[in-house]
C-alpha positions in Angstrom: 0.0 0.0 0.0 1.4 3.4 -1.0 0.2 6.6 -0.7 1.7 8.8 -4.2 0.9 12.1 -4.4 3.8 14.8 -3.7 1.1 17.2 -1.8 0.6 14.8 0.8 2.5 15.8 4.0 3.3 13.8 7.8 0.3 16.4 8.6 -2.0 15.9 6.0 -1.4 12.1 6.7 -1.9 12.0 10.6 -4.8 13.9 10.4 -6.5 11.4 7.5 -5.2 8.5 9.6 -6.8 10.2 13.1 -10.2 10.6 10.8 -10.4 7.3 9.4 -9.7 5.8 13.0 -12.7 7.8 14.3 -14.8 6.9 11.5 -14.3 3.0 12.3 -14.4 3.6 15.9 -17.5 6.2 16.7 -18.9 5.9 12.8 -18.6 9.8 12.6 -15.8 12.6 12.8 -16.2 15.6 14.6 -14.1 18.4 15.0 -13.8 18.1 18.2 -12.8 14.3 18.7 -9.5 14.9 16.0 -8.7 17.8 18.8 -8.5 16.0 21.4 -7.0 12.9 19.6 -4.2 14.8 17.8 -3.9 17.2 21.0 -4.3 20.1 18.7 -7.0 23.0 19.5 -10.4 22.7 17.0 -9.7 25.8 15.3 -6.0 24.4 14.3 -8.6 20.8 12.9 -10.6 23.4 11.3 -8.0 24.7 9.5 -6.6 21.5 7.7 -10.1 20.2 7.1 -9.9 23.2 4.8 -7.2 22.5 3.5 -8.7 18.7 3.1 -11.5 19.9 1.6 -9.9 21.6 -1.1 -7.8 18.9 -2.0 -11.1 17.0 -2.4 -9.8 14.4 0.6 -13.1 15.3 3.0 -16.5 17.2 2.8 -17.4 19.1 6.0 -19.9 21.7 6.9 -19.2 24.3 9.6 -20.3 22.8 12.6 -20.9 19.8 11.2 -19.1 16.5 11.3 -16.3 15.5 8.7 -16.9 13.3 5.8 -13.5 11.3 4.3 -14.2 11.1 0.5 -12.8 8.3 -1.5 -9.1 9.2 -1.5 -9.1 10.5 1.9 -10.5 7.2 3.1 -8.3 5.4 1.2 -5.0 7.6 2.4 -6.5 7.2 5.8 -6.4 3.6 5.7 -3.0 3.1 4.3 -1.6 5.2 7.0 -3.5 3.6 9.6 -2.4 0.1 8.2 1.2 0.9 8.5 1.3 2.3 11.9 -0.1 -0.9 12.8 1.9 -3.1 11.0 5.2 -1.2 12.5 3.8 -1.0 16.2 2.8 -5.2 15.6 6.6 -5.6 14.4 8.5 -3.6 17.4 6.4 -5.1 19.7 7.7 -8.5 18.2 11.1 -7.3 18.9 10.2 -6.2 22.5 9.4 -2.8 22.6 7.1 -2.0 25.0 3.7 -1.1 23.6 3.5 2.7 24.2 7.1 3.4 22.7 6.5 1.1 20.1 3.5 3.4 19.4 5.4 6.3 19.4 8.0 5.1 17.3 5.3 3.5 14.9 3.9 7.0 14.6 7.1 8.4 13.8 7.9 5.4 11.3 4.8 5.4 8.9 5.5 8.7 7.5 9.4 7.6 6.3 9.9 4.3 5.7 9.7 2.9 2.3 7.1 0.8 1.0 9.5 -2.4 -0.1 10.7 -2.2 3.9 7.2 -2.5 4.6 6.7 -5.2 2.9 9.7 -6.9 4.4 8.1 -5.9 7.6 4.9 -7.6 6.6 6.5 -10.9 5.5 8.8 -11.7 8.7 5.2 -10.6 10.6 3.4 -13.0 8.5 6.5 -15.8 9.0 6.5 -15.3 12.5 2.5 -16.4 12.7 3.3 -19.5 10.1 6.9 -20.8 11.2 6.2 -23.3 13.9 9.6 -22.2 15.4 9.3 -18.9 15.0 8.3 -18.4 18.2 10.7 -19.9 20.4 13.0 -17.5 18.3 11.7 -14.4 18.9 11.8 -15.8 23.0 15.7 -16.7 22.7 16.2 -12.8 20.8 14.0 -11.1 23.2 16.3 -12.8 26.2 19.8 -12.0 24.2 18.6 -8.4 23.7 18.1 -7.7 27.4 
């Protein structure tokens, strides 16, 4: 999954990925719930719904709830699949959850998408190889 389109920035995607997160989760987006989630002030969310709008990513009437259109959903779900493929990974490796979140955060917005798909495989090996897991055990013990 890829998101290819040189106007989309790390702000532009956290604020899709916050959006389609609330959509899945409440079944609507409000202003004020991507405030609180991005810990940004609603004015600051009212701006880059603007900004969404006009790049034909969301529909939203003033003091009314936000609509992702069909390439905002679908940038919102990319973003939102690879923060939780890299947070699933680290957390493989032994990171505790809420770094790994952090860091997953961080990741999403950088890495490329063949690494991800690296990322996906050895996640995907991991659930198939029968040894697999004692091998993550004996790394997690060496890496303390």
């Amino acid at each position: 999954m890829t998101v290819n389109s040189p106007k989309i920035t790390r702000s532009v995607e956290d604020y899709l990925e916050t959006m389609y997160y609330l959509e899945q989760e409440k079944g609507t987006i409000r202003v004020k719930d991507v405030a609180k989630s991005l810990g940004v002030k609603p004015p600051s969310v009212v701006e880059a719904v603007k900004k969404l709008s006009k790049m034909d990513m969301v529909s939203y009437e003033r003091y009314g709830t936000i609509q992702l259109k069909d390439e905002g959903l679908r940038i919102g779900e990319i973003v939102s699949y690879r923060h939780q493929l890299l947070k699933d990974f680290l957390i493989l490796l032994g990171v505790e959850e809420e770094v790994a979140e952090k860091d997953a955060c961080s990741m999403e917005h950088v890495m490329d998408v063949s690494t991800l798909g690296k990322f996906k495989k050895f996640v995907e090996f991991i659930d198939v190889y029968p040894d697999a897991q004692d091998f993550l055990e004996k790394y997690r013990e060496y890496s303390k």
